[in-house]
C-alpha positions as CSV (number, residue, x, y, z in Angstrom):
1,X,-0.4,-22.8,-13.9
2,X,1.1,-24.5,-11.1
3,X,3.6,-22.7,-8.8
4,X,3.7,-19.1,-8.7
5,X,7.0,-17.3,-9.3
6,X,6.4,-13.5,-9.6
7,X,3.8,-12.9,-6.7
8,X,1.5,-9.6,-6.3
9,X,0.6,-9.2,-2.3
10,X,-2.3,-6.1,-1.6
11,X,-2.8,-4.9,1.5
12,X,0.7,-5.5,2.7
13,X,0.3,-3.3,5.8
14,X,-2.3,-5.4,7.3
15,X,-1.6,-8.6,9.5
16,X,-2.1,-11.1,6.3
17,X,-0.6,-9.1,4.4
18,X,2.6,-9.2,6.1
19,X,2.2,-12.3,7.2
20,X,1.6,-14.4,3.6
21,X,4.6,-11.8,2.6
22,X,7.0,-13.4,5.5
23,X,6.1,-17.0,4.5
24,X,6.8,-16.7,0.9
25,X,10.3,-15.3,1.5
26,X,10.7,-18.9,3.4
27,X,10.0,-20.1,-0.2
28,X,13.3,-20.4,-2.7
29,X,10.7,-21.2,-5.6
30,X,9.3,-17.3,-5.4
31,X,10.9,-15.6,-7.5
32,X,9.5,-12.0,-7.1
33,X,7.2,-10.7,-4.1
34,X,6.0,-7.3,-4.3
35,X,3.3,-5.8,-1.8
36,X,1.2,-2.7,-2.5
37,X,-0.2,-0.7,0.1
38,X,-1.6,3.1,1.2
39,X,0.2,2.3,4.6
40,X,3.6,1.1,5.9
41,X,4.6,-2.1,6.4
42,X,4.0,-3.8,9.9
43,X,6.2,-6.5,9.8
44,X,10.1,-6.7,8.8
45,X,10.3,-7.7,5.1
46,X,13.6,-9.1,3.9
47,X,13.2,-9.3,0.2
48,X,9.4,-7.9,-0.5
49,X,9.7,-5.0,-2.5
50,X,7.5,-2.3,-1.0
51,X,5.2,0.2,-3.4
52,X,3.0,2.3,-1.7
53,X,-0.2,2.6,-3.8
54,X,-3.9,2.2,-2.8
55,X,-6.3,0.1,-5.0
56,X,-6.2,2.6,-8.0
57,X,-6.4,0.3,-11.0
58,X,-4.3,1.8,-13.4
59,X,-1.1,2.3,-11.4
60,X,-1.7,-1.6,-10.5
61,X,-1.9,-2.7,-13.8
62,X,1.5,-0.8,-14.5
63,X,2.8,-2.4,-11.8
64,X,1.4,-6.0,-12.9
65,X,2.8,-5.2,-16.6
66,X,6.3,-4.3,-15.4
67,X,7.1,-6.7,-13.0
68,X,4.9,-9.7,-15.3
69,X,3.2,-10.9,-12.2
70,X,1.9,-14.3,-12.5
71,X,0.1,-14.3,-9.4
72,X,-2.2,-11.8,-7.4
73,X,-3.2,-12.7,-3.5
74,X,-5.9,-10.2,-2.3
75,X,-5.7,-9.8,1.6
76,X,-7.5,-6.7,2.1
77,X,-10.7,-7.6,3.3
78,X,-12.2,-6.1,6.0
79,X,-14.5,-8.5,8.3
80,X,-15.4,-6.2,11.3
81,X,-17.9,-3.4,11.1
82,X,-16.3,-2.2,14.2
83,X,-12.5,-1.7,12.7
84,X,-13.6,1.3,10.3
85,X,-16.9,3.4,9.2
86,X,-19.5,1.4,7.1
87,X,-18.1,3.8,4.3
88,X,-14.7,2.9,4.5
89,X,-15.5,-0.7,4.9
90,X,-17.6,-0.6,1.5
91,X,-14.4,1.6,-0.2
92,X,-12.4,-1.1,0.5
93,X,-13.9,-4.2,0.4
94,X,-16.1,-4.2,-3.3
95,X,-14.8,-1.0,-4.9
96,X,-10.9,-2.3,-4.0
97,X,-11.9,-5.2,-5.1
98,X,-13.6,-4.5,-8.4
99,X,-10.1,-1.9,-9.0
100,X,-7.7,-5.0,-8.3
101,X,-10.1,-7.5,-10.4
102,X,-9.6,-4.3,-13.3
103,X,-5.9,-4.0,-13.1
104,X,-6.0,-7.9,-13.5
105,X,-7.4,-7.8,-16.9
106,X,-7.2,-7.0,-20.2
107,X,-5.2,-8.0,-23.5
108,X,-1.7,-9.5,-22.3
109,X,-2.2,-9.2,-19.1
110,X,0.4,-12.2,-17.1
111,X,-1.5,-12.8,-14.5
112,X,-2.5,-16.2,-14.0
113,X,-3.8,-17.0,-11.1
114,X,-5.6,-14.8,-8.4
115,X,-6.7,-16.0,-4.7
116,X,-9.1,-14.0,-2.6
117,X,-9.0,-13.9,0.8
118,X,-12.6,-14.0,1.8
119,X,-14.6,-14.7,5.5
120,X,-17.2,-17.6,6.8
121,X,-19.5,-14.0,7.3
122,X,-20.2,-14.8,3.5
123,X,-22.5,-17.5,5.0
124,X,-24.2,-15.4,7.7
125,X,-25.6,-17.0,11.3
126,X,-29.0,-18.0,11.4
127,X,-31.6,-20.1,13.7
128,X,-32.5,-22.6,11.1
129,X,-28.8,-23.0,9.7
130,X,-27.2,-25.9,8.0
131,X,-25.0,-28.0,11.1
132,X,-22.1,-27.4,8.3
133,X,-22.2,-25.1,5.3
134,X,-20.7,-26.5,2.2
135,X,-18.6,-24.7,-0.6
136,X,-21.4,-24.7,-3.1
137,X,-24.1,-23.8,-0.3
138,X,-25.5,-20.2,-0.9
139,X,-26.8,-18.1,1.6
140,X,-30.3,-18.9,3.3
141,X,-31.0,-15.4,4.1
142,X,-30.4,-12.1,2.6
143,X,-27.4,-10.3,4.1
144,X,-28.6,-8.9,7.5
145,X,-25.3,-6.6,8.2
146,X,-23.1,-4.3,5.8
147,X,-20.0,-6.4,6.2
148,X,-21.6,-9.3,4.9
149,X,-23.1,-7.0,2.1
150,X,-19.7,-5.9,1.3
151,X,-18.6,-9.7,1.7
152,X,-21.4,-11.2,-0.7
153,X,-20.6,-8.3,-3.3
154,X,-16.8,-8.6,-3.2
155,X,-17.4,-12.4,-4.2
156,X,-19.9,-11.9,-6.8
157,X,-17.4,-9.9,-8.3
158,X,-14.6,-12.2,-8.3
159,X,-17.0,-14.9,-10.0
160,X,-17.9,-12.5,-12.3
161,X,-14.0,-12.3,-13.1
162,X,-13.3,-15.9,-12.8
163,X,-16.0,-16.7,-15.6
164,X,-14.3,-13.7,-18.1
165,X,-11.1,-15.2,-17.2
166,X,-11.3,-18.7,-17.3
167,X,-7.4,-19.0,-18.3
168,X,-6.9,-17.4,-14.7
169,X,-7.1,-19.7,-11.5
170,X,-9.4,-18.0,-8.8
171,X,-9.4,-19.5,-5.6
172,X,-11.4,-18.0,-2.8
173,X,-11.0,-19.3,0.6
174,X,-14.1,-18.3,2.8
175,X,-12.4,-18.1,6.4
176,X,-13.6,-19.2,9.6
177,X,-13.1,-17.4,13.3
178,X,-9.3,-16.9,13.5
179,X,-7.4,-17.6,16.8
180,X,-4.0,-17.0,17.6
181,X,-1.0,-15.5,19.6
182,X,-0.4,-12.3,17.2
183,X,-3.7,-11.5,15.3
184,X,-6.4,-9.2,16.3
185,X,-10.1,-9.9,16.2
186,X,-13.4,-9.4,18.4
187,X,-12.8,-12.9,19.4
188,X,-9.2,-12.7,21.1
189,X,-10.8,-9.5,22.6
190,X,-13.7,-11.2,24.1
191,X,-11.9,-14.3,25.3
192,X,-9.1,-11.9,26.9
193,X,-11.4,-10.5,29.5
194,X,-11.6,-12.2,32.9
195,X,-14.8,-13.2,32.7
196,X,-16.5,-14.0,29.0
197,X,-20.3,-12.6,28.5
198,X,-22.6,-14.9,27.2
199,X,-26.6,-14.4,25.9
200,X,-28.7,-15.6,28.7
201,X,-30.3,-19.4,27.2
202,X,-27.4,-19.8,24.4
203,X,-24.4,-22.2,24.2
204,X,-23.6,-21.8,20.3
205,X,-21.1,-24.0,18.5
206,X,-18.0,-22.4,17.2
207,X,-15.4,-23.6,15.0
208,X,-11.6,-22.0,14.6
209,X,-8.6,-21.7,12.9
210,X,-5.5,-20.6,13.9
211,X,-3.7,-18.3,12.6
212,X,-0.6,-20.5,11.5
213,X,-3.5,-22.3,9.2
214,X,-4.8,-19.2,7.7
215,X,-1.2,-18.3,6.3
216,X,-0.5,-21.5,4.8
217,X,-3.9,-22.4,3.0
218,X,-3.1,-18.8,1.3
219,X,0.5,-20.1,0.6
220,X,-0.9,-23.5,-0.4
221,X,-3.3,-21.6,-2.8
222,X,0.3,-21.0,-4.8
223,X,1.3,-24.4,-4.9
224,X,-0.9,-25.7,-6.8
225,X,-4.2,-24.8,-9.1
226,X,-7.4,-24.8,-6.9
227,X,-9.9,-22.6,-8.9
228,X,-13.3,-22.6,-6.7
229,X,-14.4,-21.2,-3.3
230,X,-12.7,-23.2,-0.6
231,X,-14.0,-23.2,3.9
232,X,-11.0,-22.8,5.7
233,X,-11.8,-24.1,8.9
234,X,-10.3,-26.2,11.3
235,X,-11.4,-30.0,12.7
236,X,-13.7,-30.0,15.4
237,X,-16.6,-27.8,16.8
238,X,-17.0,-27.0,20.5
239,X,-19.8,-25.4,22.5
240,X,-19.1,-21.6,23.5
241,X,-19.0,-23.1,27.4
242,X,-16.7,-25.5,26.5
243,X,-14.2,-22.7,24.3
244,X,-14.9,-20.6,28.1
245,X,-13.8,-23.6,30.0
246,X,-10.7,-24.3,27.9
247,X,-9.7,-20.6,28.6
248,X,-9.9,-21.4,32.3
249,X,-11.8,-18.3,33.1
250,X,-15.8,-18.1,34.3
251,X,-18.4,-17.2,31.7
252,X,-20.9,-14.8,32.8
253,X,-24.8,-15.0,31.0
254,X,-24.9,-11.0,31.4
255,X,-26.3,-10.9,27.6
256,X,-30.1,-10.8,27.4
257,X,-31.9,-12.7,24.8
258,X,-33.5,-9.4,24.1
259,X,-32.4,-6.0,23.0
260,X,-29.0,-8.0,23.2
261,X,-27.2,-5.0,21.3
262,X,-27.9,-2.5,23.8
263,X,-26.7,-4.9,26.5
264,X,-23.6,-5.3,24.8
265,X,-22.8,-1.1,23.9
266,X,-22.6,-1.1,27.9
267,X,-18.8,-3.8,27.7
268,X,-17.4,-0.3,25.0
269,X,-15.6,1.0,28.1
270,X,-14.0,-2.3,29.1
271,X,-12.3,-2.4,25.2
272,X,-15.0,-4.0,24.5
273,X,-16.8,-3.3,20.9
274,X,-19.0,-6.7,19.5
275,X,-20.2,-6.2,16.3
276,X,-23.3,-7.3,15.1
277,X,-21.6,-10.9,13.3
278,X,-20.1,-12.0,16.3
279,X,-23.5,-11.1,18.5
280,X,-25.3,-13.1,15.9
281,X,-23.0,-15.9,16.4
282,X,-22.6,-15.7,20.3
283,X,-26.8,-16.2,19.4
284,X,-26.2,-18.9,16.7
285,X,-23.1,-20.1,16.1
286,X,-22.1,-21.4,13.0
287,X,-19.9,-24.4,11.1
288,X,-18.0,-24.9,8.1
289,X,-17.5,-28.2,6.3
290,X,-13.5,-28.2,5.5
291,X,-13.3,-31.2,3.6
292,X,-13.0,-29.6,0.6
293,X,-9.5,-27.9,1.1
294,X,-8.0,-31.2,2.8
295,X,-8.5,-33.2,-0.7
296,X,-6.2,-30.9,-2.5
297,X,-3.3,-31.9,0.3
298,X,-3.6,-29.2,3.0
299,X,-3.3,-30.6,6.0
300,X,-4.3,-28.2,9.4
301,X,-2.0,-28.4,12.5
302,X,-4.5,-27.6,14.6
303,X,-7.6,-28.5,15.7
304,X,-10.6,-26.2,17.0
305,X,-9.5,-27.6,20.4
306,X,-5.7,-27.3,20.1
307,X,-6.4,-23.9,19.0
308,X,-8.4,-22.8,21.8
309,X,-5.6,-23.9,24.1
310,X,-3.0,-22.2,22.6
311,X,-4.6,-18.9,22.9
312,X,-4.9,-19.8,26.4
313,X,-1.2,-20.7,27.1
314,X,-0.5,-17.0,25.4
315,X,-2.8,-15.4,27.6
316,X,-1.9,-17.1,30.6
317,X,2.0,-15.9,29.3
318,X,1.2,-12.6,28.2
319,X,2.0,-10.9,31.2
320,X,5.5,-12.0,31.2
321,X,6.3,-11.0,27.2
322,X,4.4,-7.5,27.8
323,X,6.7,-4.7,26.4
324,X,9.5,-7.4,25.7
325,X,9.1,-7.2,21.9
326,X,9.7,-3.3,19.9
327,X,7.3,-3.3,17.2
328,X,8.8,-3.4,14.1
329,X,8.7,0.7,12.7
330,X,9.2,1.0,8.7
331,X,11.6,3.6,7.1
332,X,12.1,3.7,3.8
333,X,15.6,4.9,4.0
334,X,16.7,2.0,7.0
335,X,15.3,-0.7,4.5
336,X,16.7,0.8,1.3
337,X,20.4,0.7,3.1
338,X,20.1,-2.8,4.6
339,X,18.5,-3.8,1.1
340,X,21.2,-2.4,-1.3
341,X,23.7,-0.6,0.6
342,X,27.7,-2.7,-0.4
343,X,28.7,-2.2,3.2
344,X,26.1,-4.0,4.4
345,X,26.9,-8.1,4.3
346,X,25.0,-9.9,2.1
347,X,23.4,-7.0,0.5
348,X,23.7,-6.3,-3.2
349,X,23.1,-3.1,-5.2
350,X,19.8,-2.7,-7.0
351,X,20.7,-3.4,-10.3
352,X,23.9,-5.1,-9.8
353,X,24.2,-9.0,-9.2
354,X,27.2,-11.0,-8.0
355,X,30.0,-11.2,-10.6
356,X,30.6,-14.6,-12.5
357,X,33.5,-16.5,-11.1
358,X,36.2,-16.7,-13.8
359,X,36.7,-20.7,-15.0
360,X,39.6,-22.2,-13.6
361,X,42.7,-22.5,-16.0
362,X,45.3,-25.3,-16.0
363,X,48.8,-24.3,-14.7
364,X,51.4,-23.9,-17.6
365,X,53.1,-27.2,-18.3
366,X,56.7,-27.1,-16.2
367,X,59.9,-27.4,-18.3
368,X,61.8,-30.8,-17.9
369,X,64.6,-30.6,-15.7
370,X,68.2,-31.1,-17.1
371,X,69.5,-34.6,-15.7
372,X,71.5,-34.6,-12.4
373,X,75.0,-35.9,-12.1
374,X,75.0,-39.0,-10.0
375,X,76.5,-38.3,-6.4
376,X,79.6,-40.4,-4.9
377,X,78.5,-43.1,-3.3
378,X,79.0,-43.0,0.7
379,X,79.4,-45.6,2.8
380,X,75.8,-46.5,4.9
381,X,76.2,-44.8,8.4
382,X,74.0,-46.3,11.6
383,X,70.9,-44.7,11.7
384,X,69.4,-43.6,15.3
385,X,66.5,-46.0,16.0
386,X,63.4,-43.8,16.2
387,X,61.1,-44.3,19.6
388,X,57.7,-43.2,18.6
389,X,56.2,-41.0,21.4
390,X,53.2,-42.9,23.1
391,X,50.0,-40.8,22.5
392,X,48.3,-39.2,26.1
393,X,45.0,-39.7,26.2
394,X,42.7,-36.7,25.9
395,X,39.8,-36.6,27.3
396,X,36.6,-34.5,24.6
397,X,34.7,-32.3,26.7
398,X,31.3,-33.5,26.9
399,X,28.8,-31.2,25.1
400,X,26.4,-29.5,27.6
401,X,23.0,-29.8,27.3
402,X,20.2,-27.8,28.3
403,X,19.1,-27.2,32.1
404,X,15.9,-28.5,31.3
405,X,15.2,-31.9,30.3
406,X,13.5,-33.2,27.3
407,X,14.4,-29.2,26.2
408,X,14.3,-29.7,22.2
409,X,10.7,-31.4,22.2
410,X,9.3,-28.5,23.9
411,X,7.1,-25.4,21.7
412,X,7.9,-21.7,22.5
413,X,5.1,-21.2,25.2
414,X,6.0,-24.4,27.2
415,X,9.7,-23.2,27.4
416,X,8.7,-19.6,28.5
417,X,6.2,-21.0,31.0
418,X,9.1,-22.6,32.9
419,X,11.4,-20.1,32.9
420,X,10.2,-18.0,36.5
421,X,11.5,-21.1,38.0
422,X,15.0,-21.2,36.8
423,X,18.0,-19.8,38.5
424,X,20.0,-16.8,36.8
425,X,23.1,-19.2,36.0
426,X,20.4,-22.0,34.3
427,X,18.7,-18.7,32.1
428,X,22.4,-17.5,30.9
429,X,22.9,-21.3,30.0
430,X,19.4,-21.8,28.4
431,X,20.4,-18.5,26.5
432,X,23.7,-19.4,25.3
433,X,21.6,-23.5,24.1
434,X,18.7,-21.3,22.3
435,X,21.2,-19.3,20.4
436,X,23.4,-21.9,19.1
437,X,20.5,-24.3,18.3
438,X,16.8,-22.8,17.0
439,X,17.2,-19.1,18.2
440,X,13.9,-18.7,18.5
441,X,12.8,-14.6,19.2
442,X,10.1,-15.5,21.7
443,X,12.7,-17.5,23.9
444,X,15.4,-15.4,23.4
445,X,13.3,-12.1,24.6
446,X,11.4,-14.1,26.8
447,X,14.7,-15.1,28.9
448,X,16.6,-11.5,28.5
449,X,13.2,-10.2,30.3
450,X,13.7,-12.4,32.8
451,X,17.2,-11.6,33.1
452,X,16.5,-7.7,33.0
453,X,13.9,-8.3,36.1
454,X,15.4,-9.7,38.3
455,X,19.1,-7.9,37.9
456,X,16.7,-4.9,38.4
457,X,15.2,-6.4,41.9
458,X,18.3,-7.2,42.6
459,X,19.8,-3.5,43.1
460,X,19.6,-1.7,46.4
């Protein structure tokens, strides 16, 4: 199979969704991306074609047929009991699933490869646990919650698939805690409070990913045939006290060992809802063997560690971004005029492409010009000697750098950390350097804030 060309995203409305949806538009090799969905968009597309449809399998086999899509990525999956009803959850996550599996099959059907987005819950949390579960490790203990029911199903059916289908590629890529800037889990919840509970007499070990990671082991998963369940989990596991202490905030044993989800109902009215996965593995804790994944060439850019610390740099700059970044808002009517509208640059009509440039044609052949009379000769007459001007020195302006040294080795967060101690001329110059250089939106919005602030203190 190899690459995939004509790619099918579900669930484009949810954060991986979008997000696999933004990366493969990076990707000049993808030929087609189209992403169903019973909800809007929430990220800016550029050149995802939108069709809203739920998980009914016929109009996704239509859809499949027409647009002969080689490549299906499943992102729907929901991994917290506490994000919809147990009804919903079950809807979505094996019935979806066994409707997208269906519009995937039959006689002359294109597609060729399909990954599932699956979760680490597959494995549970346990007492007498393997240190590291492997790929071909089943579960030691029935399924103790209805997400990992729903979780265990879903999969079952996607092997059932893969071993109908064997001329289809199914990868499934079993995905540990995710940690990051943007995404939105029990986790970031928890570790967002001032002070993280903790089960009195427990210091589990936890293992991450970061979000970054997630997206490209799904784009990777295009790239290349890797038929087989695959732990996607970064290097490294850390004890919870040690993930607390990288956060720089105090952890609090307020959980009792007993009746422990009662305890935790009382942390609802701070935001805060733990499930019954995540109080099993504040209990528990749990690890994934990732070896698997790396053979194939995947290479994390994080560590458990490193991603601990960079949700902590985005909390600790969270206050200053707050309310600087619009969330994106999709209309159908916006997207269709910067899609296809001619007055819009770079835009072309549905339908229509570019004309093909006419091939260059050779300039007639001049005429030979009739022979000139010679002129009378004239005598040689002194010619003025010619003093060349003597070039003036002019001196290049220097090209500026930026007012803060070692600038271009610096990530997003460490720039934005520095900014509250930079003067109003050195943030217009730092603007002006971002633009013409990376341009990246978090500086850019982070500065402007800056800006806005303090022009704001500054009236009387």
């Amino acid at each position: 199979m190899g690459t995939s060309k004509r790619v099918l995203v579900t669930g484009l409305s949810t954060y991986w969704g979008g997000r696999l949806a933004q990366a493969l538009e990076q990707d000049p090799e993808i030929e087609v991306i189209i992403g169903v969905d019973s909800e809007n968009p929430t990220r800016e597309l550029e050149r995802t074609e939108f069709v809203r449809v739920g998980t009914q399998h016929a109009l996704l086999r239509r859809i499949v047929q027409a647009a002969e899509i080689d490549t299906v990525v499943d992102t729907r999956l929901v991994v917290d009991s506490t994000a919809t009803s147990s009804r919903a959850a079950h809807e979505n996550n094996v019935i979806g699933t066994m409707n997208i599996l269906a519009a995937c099959s039959g006689p002359g059907c294109s597609v060729r490869k399909l990954v599932f987005k699956s979760s680490a819950h597959f494995y549970g949390t346990a007492q007498d646990d393997p240190a590291f579960f492997a790929e071909q490790m089943g579960r030691p203990h029935p399924p103790g919650t209805q997400i990992e029911r729903d979780i265990v199903e879903a999969e079952a059916a996607v092997n059932e698939y893969a071993e109908q289908n064997p001329e289809t590629a199914v990868t499934v890529l079993r995905c540990t805690n995710v940690l990051g800037p943007d995404v939105k889990t029990t986790h970031t919840t928890l570790f967002s409070l001032p002070a993280v509970p903790m089960i009195l007499g427990f210091d589990p070990r936890y293992q991450f990913v970061h979000e970054d990671d997630v997206v490209g082991a799904l784009a990777h998963s295009l790239r290349t045939d890797l038929p087989g369940v695959y732990n996607v989990a970064a290097d490294g596991v850390l004890a919870f006290s040690e993930v607390v202490g990288l956060l720089g905030k105090p952890y609090l044993p307020v959980l009792p060992p007993w009746g422990t989800g009662l305890a935790a109902a009382l942390l609802k009215p701070v935001g805060l809802d733990l499930p019954p996965e995540v109080l099993s593995q504040l209990r528990f804790g749990r690890g994934l063997d990732n070896r698997k994944l790396k053979a194939t060439g995947f290479q994390y850019r994080y560590t458990s560690r490193e991603t601990v610390i960079k949700l902590a740099e985005h909390l600790r700059l969270a206050p200053i971004l707050r309310g600087a970044n619009e969330p994106f808002t999709y209309e159908r009517d916006v997207e269709d005029f910067l899609r296809w509208s001619p007055h819009v640059r770079g835009s072309v009509p549905r339908g229509e492409r570019p004309p093909p440039r006419e091939p260059a044609q050779a300039a007639p052949p001049r005429e030979p010009e009739p022979p000139r009379e010679p002129e009378p000769t004239r005598e040689a007459e002194p010619q003025p000697v010619a003093v060349e001007p003597v070039p003036v020195p002019v001196e290049e302006p220097v090209p500026s750098g930026p007012p803060v040294e070692h600038y271009d080795d610096l990530e997003a967060e460490e720039v934005i950390s520095l900014l509250g101690s930079l003067e109003a001329a050195d943030l217009e110059a730092l603007l002006d350097y971002e633009r013409e250089k990376e341009a990246r939106a978090a500086i850019l919005t982070a500065i402007e804030a800056v800006l806005s602030r303090r022009a704001m203190g500054s009236r009387p």
